[in-house]
C-alpha positions as CSV (number, residue, x, y, z in Angstrom):
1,X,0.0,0.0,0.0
2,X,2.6,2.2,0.7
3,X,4.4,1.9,-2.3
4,X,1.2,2.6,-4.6
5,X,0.3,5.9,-2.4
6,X,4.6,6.8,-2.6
7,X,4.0,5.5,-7.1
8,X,1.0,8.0,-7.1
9,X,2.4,11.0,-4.7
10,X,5.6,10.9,-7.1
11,X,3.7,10.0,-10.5
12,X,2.4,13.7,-10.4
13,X,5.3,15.9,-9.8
14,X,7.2,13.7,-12.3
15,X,4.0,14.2,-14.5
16,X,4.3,18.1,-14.7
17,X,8.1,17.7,-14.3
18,X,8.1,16.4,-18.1
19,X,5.9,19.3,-19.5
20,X,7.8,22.0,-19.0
21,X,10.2,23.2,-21.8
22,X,13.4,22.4,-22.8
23,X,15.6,25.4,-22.2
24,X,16.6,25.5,-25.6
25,X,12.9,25.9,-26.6
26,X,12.7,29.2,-24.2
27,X,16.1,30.5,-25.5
28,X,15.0,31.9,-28.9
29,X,11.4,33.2,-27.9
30,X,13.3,35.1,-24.7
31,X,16.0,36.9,-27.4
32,X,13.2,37.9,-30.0
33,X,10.9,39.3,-26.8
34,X,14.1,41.2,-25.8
35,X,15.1,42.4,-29.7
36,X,11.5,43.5,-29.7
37,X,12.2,45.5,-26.8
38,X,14.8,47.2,-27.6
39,X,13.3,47.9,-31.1
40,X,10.3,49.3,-29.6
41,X,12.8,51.9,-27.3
42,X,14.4,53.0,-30.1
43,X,11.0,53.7,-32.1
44,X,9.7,55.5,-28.9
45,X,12.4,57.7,-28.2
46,X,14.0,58.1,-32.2
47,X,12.9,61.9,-32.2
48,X,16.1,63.4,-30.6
49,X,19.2,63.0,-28.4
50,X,21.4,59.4,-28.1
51,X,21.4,57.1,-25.2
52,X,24.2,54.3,-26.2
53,X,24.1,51.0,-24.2
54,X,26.4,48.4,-24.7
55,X,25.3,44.3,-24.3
56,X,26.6,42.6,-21.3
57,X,29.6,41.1,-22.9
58,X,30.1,45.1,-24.3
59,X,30.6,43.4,-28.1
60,X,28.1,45.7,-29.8
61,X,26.4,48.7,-28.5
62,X,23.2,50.1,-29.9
63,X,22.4,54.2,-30.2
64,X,19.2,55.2,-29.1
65,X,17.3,58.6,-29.0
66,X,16.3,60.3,-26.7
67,X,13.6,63.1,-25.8
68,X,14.1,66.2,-25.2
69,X,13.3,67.9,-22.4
70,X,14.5,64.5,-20.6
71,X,15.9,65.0,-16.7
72,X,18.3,63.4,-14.9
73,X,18.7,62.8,-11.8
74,X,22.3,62.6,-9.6
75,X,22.5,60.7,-6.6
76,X,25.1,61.3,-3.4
77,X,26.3,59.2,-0.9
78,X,26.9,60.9,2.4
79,X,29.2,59.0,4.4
80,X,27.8,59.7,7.7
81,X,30.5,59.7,11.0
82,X,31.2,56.7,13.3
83,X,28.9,57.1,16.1
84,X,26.4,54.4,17.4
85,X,22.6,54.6,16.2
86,X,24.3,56.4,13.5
87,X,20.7,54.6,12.0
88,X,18.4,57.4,13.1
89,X,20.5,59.9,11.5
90,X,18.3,60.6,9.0
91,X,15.4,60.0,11.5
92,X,16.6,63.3,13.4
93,X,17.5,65.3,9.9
94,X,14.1,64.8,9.5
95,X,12.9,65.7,13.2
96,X,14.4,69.1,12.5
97,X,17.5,68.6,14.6
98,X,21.2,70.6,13.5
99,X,23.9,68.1,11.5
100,X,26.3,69.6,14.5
101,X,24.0,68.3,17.5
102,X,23.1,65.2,15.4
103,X,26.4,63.2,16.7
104,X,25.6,64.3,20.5
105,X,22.0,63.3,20.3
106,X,22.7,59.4,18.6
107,X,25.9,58.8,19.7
108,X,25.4,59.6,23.4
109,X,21.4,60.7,24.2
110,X,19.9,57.7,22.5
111,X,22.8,55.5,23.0
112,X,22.3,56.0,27.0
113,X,18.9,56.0,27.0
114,X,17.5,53.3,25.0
115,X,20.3,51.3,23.2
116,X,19.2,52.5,19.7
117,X,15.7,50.9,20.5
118,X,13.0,52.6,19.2
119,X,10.6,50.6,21.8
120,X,12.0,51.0,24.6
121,X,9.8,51.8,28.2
122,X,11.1,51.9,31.9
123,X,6.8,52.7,32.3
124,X,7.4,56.5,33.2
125,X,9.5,57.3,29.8
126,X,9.2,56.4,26.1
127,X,11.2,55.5,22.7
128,X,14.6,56.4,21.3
129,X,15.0,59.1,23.1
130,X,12.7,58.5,26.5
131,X,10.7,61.4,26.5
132,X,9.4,61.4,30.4
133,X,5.6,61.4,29.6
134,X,4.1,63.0,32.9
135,X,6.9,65.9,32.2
136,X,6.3,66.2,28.3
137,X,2.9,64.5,28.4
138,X,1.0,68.7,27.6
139,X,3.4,68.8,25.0
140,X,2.8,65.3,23.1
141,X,-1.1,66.6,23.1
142,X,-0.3,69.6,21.8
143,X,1.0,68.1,18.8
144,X,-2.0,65.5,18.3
145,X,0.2,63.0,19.6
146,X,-0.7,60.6,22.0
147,X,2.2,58.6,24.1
148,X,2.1,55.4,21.5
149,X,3.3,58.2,18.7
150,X,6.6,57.9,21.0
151,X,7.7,54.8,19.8
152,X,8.1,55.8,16.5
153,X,11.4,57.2,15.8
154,X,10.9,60.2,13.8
155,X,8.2,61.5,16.3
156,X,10.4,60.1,19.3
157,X,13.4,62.8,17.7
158,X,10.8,65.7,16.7
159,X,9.9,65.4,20.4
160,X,12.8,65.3,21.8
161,X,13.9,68.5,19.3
162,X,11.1,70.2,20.9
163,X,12.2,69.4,24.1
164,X,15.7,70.4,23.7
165,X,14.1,73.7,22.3
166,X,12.3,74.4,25.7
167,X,15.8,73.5,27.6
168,X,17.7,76.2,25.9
169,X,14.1,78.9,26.6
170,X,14.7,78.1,29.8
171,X,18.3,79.2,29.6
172,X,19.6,75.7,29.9
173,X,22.1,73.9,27.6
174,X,19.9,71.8,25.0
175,X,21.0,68.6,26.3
176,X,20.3,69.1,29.9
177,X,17.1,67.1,30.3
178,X,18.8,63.8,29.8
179,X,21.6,64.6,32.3
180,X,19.8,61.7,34.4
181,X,21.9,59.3,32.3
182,X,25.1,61.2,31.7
183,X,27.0,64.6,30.8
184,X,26.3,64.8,27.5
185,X,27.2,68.4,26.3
């Protein structure tokens, strides 16, 4: 019995198995679909300007028009410092906070109070940055936040931004409200 239900279990697969294509079969269908593509690209965009491309193994390369009016677009890599959480960098960017405070606020603000961990609670404070919530709790509202908005790190940092902005009203130094875990500026 076993060997029947094993014969009919492996009968199917074996089945479908021997339907499919030979590669060769899918190799010429694949290069005309491509030709046509690339036929197609040079009919769309034959009015003006060149764009030359060159086949993988760069033996031919093809001229192509382009346009006008066509954009392009340039892309930078930043190298962004050595610090830890250096992964909310552009979190805080974002959050409104200064490239020259940026360092302080990852590398030893978050760092101290919450690991890098964008859900962290002791119960009394919240997120990346843990925002006391009975201290900052007026503020949070104000914004249409509600204290779960906390644990999301872009808030966590405009909060925090915000509170580092009422330090310095007060006449404090902007990092002052986290000196519970350490001198940070």
């Amino acid at each position: 019995m076993r060997f029947i239900i094993w014969l009919t279990l492996t009968a199917l697969p074996l089945g479908v198995l021997l339907q499919l294509p030979d590669p060769a079969e899918l190799e010429a269908p694949m290069t005309a679909q491509a030709e046509q593509g690339r036929l197609e690209l040079e009919r769309l965009w034959a009015d003006t300007g060149t764009l030359t491309s060159t086949t993988a193994n760069n033996d031919s390369s093809t001229t192509v028009a382009l346009p006008t009016g066509t954009t392009t677009t340039t892309t930078t890599t930043t190298t962004l410092p050595d610090v830890r959480c250096v992964e909310w960098w552009h979190a805080a960017e974002t959050a409104g906070w200064p490239a020259e405070r940026i360092p302080t606020l990852l590398n030893s603000i978050v760092w101290a109070e919450s690991r890098c961990l964008p859900d962290v609670t002791n119960g009394a404070d919240h997120g990346l940055t843990q925002i006391n919530w009975s201290t900052w709790a007026d503020l949070v509202n104000s914004l249409g936040l509600k204290q779960a908005h906390l644990y999301q790190p872009e808030l966590n940092l405009r909060v925090a931004f915000m509170v580092a902005q009422e330090a310095e009203n007060l006449g404090w130094r902007w990092c002052q409200p986290w000196d519970s875990s350490g001198n940070h500026c």
